[in-house]
C-alpha positions as CSV (number, residue, x, y, z in Angstrom):
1,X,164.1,15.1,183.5
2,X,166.6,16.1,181.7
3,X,168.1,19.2,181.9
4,X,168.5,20.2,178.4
5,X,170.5,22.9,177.2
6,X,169.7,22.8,173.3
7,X,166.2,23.0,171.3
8,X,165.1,20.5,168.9
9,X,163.8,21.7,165.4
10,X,161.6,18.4,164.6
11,X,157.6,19.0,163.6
12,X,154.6,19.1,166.5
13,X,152.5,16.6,166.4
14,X,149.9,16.4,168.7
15,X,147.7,13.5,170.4
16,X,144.3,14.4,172.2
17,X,142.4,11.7,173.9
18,X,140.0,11.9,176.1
19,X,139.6,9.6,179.4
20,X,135.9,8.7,180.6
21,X,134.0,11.2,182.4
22,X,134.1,10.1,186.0
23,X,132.3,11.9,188.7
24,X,131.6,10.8,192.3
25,X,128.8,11.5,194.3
26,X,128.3,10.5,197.7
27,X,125.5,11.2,199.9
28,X,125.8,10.2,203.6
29,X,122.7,10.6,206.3
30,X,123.1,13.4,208.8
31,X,123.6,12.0,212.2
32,X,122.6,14.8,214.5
33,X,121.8,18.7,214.1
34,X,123.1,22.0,216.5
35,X,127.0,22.5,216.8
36,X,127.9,19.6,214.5
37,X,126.0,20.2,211.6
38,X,127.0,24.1,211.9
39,X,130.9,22.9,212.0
40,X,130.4,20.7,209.1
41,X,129.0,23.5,207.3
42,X,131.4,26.1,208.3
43,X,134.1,23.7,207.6
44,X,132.3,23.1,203.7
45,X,132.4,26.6,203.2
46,X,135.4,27.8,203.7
47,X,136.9,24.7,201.8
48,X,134.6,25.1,198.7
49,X,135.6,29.1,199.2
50,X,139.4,28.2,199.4
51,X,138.9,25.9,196.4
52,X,136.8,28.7,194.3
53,X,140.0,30.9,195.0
54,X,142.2,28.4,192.3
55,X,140.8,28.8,189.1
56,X,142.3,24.9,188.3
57,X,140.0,23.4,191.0
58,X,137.5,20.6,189.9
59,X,140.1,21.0,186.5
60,X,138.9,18.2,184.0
61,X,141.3,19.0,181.3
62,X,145.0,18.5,181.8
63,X,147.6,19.1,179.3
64,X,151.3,17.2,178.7
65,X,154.0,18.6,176.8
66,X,157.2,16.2,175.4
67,X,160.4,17.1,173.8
68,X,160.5,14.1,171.4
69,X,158.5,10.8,170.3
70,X,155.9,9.1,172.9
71,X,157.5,5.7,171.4
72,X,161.3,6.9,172.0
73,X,161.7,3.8,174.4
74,X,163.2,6.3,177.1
75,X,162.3,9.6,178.6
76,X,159.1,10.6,176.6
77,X,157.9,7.8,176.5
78,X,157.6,7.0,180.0
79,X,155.8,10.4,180.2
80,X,153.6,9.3,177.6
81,X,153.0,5.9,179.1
82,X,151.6,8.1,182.2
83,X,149.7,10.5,181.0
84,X,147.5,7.4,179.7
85,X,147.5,6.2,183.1
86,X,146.3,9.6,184.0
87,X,143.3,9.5,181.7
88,X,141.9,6.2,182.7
89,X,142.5,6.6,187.0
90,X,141.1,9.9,187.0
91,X,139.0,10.2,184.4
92,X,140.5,13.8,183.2
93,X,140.8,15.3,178.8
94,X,144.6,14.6,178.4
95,X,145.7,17.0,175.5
96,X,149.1,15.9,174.2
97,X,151.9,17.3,172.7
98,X,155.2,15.4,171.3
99,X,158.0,16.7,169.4
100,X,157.5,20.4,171.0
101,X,161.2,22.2,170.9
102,X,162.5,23.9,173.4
103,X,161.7,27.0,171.8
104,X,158.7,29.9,171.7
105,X,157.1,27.0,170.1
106,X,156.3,25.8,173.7
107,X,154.4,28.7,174.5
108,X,152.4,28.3,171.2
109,X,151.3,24.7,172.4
110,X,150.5,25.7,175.9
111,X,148.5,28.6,174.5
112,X,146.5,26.1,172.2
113,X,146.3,23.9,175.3
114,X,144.7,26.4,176.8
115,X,142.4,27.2,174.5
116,X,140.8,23.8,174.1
117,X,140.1,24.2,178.1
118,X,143.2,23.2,179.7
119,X,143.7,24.5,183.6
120,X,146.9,22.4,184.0
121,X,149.4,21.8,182.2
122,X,152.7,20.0,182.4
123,X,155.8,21.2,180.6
124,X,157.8,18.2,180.5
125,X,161.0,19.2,179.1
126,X,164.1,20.9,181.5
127,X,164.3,23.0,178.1
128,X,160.8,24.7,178.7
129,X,161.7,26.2,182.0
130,X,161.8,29.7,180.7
131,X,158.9,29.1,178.5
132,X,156.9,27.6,181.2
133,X,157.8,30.0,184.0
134,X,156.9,33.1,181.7
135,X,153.3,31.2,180.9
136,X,153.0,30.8,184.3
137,X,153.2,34.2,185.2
138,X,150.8,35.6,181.5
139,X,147.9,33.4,182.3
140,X,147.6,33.2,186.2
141,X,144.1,31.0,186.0
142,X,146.6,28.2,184.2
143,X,148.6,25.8,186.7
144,X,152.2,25.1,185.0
145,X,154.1,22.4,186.2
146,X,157.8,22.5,185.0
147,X,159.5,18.7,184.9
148,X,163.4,18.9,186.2
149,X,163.5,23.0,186.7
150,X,164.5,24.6,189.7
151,X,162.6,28.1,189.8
152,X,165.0,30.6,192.1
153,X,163.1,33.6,191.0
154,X,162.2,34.4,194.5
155,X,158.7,33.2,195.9
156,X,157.0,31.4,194.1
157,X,154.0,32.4,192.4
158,X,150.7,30.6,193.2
159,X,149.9,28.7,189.8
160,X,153.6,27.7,189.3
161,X,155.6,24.2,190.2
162,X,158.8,22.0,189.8
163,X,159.1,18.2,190.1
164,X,161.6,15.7,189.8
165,X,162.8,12.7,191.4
166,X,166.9,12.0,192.6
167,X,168.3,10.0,189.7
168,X,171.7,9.3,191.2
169,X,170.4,7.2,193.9
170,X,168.9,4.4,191.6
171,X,171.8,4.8,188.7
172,X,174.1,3.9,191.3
173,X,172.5,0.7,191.7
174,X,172.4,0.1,188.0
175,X,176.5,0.9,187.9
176,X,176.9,-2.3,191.1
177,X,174.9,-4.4,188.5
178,X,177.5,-3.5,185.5
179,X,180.7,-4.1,187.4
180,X,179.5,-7.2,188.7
181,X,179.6,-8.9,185.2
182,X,182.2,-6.5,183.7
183,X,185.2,-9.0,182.6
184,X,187.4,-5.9,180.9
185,X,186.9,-3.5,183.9
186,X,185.6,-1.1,181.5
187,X,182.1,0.0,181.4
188,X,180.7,2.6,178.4
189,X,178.5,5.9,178.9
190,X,176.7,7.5,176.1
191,X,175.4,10.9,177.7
192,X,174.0,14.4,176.4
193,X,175.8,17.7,177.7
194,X,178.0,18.0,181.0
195,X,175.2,19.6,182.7
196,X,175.1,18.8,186.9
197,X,172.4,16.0,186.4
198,X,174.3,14.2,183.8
199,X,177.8,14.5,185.9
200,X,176.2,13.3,188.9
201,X,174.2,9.9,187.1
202,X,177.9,9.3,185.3
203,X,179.3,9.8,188.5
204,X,177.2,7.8,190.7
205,X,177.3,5.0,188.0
206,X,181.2,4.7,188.6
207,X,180.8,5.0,192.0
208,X,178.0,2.2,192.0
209,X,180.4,0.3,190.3
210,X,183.8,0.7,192.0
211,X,181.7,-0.6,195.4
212,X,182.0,-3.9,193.6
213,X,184.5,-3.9,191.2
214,X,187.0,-1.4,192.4
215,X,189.1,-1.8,189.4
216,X,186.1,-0.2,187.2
217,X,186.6,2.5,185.0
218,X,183.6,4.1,183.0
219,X,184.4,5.7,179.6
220,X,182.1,8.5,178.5
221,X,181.3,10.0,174.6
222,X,179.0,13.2,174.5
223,X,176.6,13.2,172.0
224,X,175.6,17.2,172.4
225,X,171.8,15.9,171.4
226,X,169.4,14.7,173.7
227,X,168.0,12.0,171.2
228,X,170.1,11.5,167.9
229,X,170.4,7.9,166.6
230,X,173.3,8.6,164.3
231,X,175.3,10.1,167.1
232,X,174.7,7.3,169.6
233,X,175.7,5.1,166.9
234,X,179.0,6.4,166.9
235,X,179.2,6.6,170.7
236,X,178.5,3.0,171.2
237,X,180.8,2.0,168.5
238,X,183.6,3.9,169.9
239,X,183.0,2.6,173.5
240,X,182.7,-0.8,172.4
241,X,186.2,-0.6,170.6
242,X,187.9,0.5,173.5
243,X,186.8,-2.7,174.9
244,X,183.8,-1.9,177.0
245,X,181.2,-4.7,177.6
246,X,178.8,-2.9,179.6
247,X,176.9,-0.2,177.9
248,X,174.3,2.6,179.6
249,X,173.1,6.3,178.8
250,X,171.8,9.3,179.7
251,X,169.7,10.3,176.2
252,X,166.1,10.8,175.9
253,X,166.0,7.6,173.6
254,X,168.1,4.6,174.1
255,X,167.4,2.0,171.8
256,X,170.0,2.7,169.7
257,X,173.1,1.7,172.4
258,X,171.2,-1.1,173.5
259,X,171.0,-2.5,169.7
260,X,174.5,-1.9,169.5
261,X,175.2,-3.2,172.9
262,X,173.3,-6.6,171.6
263,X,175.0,-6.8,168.5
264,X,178.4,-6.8,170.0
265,X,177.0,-9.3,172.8
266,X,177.7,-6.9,175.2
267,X,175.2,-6.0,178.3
268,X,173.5,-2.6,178.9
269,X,172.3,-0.6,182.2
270,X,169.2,1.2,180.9
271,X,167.5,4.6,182.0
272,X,164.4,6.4,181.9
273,X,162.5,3.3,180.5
274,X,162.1,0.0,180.8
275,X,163.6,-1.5,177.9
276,X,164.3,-5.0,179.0
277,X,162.7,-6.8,175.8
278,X,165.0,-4.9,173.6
279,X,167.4,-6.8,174.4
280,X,166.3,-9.7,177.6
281,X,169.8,-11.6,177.4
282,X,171.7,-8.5,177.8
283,X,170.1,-7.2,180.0
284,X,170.8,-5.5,183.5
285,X,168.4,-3.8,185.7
286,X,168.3,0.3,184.9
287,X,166.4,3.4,186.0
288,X,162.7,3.9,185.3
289,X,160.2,6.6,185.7
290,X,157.5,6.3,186.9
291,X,155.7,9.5,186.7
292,X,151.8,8.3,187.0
293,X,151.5,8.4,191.1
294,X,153.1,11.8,191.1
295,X,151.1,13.2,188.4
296,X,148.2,12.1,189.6
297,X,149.0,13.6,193.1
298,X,149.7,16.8,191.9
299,X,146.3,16.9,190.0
300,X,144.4,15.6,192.6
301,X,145.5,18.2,194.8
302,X,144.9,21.0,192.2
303,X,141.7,19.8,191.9
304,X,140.6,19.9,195.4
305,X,142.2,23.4,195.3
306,X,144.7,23.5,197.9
307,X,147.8,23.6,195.5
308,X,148.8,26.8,195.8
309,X,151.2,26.3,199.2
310,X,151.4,23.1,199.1
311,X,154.7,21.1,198.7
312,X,153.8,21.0,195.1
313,X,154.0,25.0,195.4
314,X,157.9,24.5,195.2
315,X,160.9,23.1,194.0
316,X,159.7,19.4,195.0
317,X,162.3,16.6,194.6
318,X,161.2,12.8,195.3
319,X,163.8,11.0,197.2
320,X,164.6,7.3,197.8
321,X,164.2,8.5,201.9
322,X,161.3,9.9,201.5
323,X,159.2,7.1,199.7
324,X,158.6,9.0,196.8
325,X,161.3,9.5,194.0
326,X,159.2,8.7,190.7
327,X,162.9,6.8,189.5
328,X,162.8,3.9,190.5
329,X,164.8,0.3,189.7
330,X,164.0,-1.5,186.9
331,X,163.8,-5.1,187.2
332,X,167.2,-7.3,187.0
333,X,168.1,-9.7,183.6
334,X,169.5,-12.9,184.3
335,X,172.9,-11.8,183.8
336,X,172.7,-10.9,187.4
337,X,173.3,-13.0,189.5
338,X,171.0,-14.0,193.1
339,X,173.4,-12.9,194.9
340,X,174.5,-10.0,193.5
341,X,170.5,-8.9,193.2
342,X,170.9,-9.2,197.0
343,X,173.6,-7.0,197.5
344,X,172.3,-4.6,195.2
345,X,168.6,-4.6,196.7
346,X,170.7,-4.4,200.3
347,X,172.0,-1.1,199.3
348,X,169.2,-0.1,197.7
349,X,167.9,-0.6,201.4
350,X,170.3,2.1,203.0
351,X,169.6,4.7,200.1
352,X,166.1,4.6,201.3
353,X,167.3,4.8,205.3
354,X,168.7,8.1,204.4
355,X,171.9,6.7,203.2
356,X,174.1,8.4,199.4
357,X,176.5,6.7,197.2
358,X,178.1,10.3,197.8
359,X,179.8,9.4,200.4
360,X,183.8,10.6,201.3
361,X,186.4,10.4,200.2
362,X,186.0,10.9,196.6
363,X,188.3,12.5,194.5
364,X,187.9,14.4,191.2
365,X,189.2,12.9,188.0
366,X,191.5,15.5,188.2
367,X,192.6,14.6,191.5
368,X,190.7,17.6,193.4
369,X,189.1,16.5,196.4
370,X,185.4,16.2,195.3
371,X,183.8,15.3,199.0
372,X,186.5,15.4,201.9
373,X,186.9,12.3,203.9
374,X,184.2,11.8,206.8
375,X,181.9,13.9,205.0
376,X,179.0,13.1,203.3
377,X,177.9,15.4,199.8
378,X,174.0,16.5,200.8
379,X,171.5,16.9,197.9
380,X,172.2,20.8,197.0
381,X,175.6,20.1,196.7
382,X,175.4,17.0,194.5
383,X,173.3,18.9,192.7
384,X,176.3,21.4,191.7
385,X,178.7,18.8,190.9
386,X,180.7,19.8,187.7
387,X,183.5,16.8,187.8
388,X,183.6,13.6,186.5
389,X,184.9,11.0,189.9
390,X,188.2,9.3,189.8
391,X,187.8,6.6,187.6
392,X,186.1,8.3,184.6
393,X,187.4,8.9,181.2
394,X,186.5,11.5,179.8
395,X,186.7,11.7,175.9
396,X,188.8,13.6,174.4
């Protein structure tokens, strides 16, 4: 999800495939005749008349829009690696599109989308918001879904949706895993732009961290680029020399800091993918997406045509609480220990009982009160945070 600020000026290159045709029929015996029969068919007209009403019902074309490489090892590709999961479980035309900026550009490719018969499309990329919104509104027989927006222009129109999943919730977990095998007390974070999402993953990664290592500090570098190699380069580098051992990210690709992390035997959180065989020794556990069961949700219901007021028909947001948050923990390296898998898994536990790693008192880096003792931060006020915790360094 990121939330990206800045466009991208790297050539479209597309990917169509096309997933088996798969249609079911089923044919059941009619049990009885009068009042039953009459309800049944009452009851099948006025759904197949409610689904007639969304031009995207019975929609056998879908369409996926990313913001960099399919093969990134992060964020785009864990989109990618869904959309083909997409294909094969139901069967739909998956147009693709990688290495779309965040510019008019979009609107090109949803346009050419549309043309080769697309009725839904996903606009992957926080940077598309404005892009996809405005589609949205030009082509109402087209259902847009927007990944990691937040539309606040009022209601919300009938053919338009936002997704995303809490990522603080399982970065947390990933920062208990990092200060349980930090021997310097100083972790590294390589992250984009300090944008609310970003703040609140570094933030929840300290905070993760300090539960077990209270002594834990977490050193940031800003990149300003969602996916530049050269710049994480120099991040990592100038993390390592301060003497961090444990590396993570927020970046769209991360191989980059975990090479470097390996090369200076140091171990890494990951996020967006699982990256594990980059580098098995070092390491951790991270955060994944898993975007295919939401996707294919969303779809589903689009198809039957009851999207339009459906949760969907929002500003949804999967949550550890609610079973559904398409983040989810990546599986733990051998650096970590049993017992520390325990304890993380334990509070992974109490996330998912309603419980927040945003929990009072925590103090700004600046030493402002961030959330007031015996409080407890909810969701649209994380959501807002613009400080770095007590225990962050900021570079300079």
């Amino acid at each position: 999800m990121d939330h990206r600020e800045h466009p991208r000026r790297t050539p479209t290159r597309w990917r169509f495939t096309v997933g088996a045709a798969a249609l079911a029929i089923t044919t059941a015996g009619v049990a009885g005749l009068g009042g039953m029969a009459a309800s049944a068919a009452v009851s099948a007209r006025s759904h197949a008349g409610r689904a007639a009403s969304e031009p995207w019902a019975h929609a056998k074309t879908v369409g996926f829009i990313m913001v960099g490489e399919e093969s990134d090892e992060g964020y785009n590709e864990a989109v990618y690696t869904a959309s083909l999961k997409v294909k094969k479980d139901l069967g739909v035309k998956t147009l693709l599109a990688a290495n779309v900026p965040e510019t008019q550009q979009v609107t090109t490719v949803m346009q050419q989308m549309v043309d080769q018969g697309a009725k839904i499309i996903f606009a992957t990329s926080y940077g598309y918001q404005s892009y996809a919104y405005a589609f949205a509104k030009s082509h109402p027989g087209v259902l847009v879904l927007h990944q990691g927006g937040t539309y606040t222009g009022g209601k919300f129109p009938p053919n338009l949706g936002t997704y995303f999943g809490e990522a603080y919730d399982p970065v947390s977990l990933g920062g208990m895993a990092a200060g349980a095998v930090t021997k310097t007390n100083k972790l590294g974070f390589v992250y984009a732009f300090p944008i609310p999402q970003t703040v609140d993953n570094v933030d929840a990664f300290e905070l993760g961290a300090q539960s077990v290592d209270p002594k834990a500090k977490t050193y940031t570098v800003a990149t300003s680029e969602w996916c530049d190699p050269l710049k994480q380069k120099s991040a990592a580098a100038a993390l390592l020399s301060q003497g961090a051992d444990v590396l993570t990210q927020h970046q769209d690709c991360q191989s980059t800091v975990i090479e470097a992390a390996k090369a200076a035997h140091a171990f890494v959180v990951g996020y967006h993918y699982d990256a594990e065989a980059l580098d098995p020794s070092g390491w951790l556990t991270g955060s994944v997406w898993n975007w295919a069961p939401l996707y294919e949700s969303i779809i589903k219901t689009a198809q039957a045509g009851t999207f339009t007021g459906s949760k969907y028909n929002a500003n949804f947001i999967g949550t550890f609480k609610s079973g559904d948050n398409p983040l989810t923990l990546a599986p733990f390296g051998p650096a970590v220990s049993k017992a520390m898998r325990a304890k993380i898994l334990a509070a992974e536990a109490k996330l998912k009982a309603g419980g927040t790693i945003f929990k009072g008192p925590i103090y700004c880096n600046n030493g402002k009160v961030l959330v007031p003792a015996g409080k407890t931060a909810t969701p649209a006020a994380i959501n807002q945070f613009t400080c770095f915790v007590k225990g962050v360094v900021a570079s300079s």
